[in-house]
N, C-alpha and C positions, 0 to 999 in steps of 0.2 A: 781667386774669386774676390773681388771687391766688395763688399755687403755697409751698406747705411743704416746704422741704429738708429731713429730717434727715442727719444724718450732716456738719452744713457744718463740724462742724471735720477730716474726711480731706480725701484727694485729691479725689474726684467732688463730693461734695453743694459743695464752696467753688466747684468750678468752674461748679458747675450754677444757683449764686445768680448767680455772676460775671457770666457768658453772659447769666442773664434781667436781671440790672437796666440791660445793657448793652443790650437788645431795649425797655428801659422798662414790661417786668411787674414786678406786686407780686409781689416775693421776700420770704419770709422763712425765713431759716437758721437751724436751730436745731441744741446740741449736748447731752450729757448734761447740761452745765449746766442749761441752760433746760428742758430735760423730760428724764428717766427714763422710757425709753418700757417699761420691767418693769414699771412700778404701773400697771396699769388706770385705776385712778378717775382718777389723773394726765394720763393720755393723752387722758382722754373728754371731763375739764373742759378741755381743752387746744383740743383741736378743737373743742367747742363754742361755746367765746369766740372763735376765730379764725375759723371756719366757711371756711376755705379751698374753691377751686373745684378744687383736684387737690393728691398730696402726690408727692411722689420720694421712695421711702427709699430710703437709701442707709448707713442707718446699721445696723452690724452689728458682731458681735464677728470677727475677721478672722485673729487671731491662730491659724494651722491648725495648729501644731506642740503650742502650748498646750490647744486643745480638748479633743485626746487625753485631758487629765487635769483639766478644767474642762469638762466633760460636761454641769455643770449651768447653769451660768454661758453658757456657748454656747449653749443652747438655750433660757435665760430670755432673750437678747436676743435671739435670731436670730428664737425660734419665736413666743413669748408678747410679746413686743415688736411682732410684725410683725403679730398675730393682734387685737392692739386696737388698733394703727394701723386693720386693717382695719375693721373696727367698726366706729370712729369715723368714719371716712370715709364710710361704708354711714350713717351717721345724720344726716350733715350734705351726703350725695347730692355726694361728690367724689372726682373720677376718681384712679385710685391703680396710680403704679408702681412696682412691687420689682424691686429691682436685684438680681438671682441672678449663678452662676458657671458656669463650665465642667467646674466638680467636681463636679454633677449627675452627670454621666456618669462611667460606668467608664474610659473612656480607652483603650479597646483598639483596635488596628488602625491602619489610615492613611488611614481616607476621614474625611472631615468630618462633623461631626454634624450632623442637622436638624433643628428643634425637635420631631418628632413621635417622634422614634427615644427608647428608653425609656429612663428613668434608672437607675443603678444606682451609687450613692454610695462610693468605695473608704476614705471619711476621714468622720472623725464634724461637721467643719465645716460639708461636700458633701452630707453627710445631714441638719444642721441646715437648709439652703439650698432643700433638695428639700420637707419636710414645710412649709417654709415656702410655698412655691411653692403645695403641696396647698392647702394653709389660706387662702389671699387667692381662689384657686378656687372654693375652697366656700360662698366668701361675697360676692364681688363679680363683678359681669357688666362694668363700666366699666375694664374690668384691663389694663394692662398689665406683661409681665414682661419681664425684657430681660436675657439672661445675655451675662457680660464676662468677659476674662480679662487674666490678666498686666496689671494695670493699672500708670499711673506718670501725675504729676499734679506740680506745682510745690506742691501745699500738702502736705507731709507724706515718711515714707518708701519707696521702692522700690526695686527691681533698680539701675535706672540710676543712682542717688544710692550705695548701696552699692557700686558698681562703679567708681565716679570716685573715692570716700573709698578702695577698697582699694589705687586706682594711682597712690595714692600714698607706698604703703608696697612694693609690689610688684612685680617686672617680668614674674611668671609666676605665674597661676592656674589653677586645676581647676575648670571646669565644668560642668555636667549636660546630656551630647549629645542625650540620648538621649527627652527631653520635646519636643515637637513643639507649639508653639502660636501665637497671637498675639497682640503688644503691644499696647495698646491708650491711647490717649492721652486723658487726661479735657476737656483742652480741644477736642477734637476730637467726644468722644461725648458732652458736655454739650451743643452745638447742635443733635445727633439727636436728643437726648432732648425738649427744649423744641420741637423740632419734632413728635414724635410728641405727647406729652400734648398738644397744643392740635388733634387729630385724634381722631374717635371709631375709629379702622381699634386695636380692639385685639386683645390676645393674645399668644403668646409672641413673642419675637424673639431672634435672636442679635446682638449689637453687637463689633466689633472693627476695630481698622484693617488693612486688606487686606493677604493676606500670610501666607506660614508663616514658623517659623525655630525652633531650638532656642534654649536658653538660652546654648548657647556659642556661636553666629552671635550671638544679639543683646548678648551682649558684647561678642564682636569687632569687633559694628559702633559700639557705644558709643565705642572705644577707637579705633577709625579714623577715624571723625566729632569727636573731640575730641582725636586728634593725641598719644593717647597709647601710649608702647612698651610695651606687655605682651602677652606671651605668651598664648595659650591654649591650656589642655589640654582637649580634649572628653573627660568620662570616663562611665560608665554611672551612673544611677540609684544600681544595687547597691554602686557604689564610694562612695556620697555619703549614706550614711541616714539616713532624718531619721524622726519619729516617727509622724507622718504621711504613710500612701503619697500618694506624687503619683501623673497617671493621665498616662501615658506620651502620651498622644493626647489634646491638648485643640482639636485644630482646629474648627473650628464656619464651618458653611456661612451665607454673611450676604441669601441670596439670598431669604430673605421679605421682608427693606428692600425690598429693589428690585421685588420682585411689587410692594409697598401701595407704591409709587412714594415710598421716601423717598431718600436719595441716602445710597451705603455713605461709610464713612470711608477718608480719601485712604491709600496703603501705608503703612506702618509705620515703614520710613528715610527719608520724608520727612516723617512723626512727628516722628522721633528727631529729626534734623534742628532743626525749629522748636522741641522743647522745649529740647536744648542751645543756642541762644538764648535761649529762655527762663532758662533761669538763668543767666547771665552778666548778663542784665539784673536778675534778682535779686538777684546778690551786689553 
């Protein structure tokens, strides 16, 4: 099977090459270098010549604080990027899955979401994410969506990489109690993914490793699991603003894996766990 990352130079799309050439599928990763998915004609001739049997995007503008004021820029890649991926996939008859988020959702309350429960975008990246969603809908039946949160990956940056660089300048931080979600580990949802695409069971999904916690639990667990002394303050949202509302509730119910019989992702501090292994054999 032939499968098209993009997005292989973040966290997911490297992990999602990694996983399949280890499985001994045709991978290929590609990054803005090698395709511009903004230019159409670029995209079309792309996928024509490589006529791939499914694609992963994974590749997106990501940066949620900057959206705010790159309005345009965010939705030339999120919206129109993902909208001739689809296309072109629809022309060369190959299965196609967008990697969405948890910022579809408004965020309110404390029950988990279910992919049928409705969107309602509180940040213009969560909205770029949503009409993107719309748009692969409208045009392919072979779909799969699959929204992730809080991610963290060995290739690139995250929570947990920024939290090891601050403890070492710091023995006491402030962070944000009051966001309710789950971590999710890309070597871990890269094996679901290449599980599901080589399955026609499609549609939305939610992907996460199992588990709640806030951002200041998954620091402290960072900080416990790697033996280091720092403090934490859990403070509100309101105390921490950023330009971009976050949505206070990103839980997400993972229990349509398990209906289409695929297997969830192990909890989340035993995640954490094997990625900080992960990097020490990195460094």
């Amino acid at each position: 099977m032939k499968i098209l990352v993009t997005g292989y130079t973040g966290q997911l799309g490297y992990d999602v090459v990694k996983e399949g050439t280890k499985r001994g599928l045709d991978m290929i990763g590609i990054g803005q270098k090698e395709l511009d998915i903004t230019k159409e004609k670029d995209v079309q001739t792309f996928i024509q010549e490589l006529k791939p049997d499914a694609i992963v995007h994974c590749a997106a503008y990501t940066a949620v604080d900057q959206a705010e004021d790159q309005k345009e820029i965010c939705w030339n890649v999120n919206v129109n990027g993902t909208k001739y991926l689809a296309e072109a996939a629809k022309e060369v008859n190959a299965k196609f899955m967008f990697i969405s988020t948890d910022y579809v959702y408004k965020g309110e309350g404390t029950t988990p979401f279910v992919e049928t429960d409705p969107a309602d975008p509180i940040n213009y990246y969560g909205y770029t994410k949503y009409e993107s969603e719309k748009v692969v809908q409208s045009l392919l039946n072979d779909l799969f969506i699959v929204r992730i949160s809080w991610v963290f990956g060995i290739n690139g940056k995250n929570f947990i990489k920024t939290m090891l660089g601050l403890a070492e300048t710091h023995d006491e931080l402030n962070v944000v109690g009051d966001q309710i979600g789950s971590p999710t580990y890309t070597f871990d949802l890269a094996k679901l993914l290449l599980d599901m695409i080589q399955t026609d069971k499609y549609g939305i999904y939610q992907a996460t490793n199992e588990g709640f916690c806030s951002w200041a639990e998954f620091a402290e667990e960072i900080f416990k699991q790697s033996g280091k002394q720092v403090k934490v303050n859990a403070i509100t949202t309101e105390e921490y603003p950023t330009k971009a509302v976050r949505p206070k509730n990103s839980r997400m119910s993972k229990q349509k894996l398990v209906d289409n019989g695929f297997k969830p992702l192990r909890p989340w501090k035993e995640a954490l766990a094997h990625y900080l292994n992960e990097l020490k054999i990195e460094v």
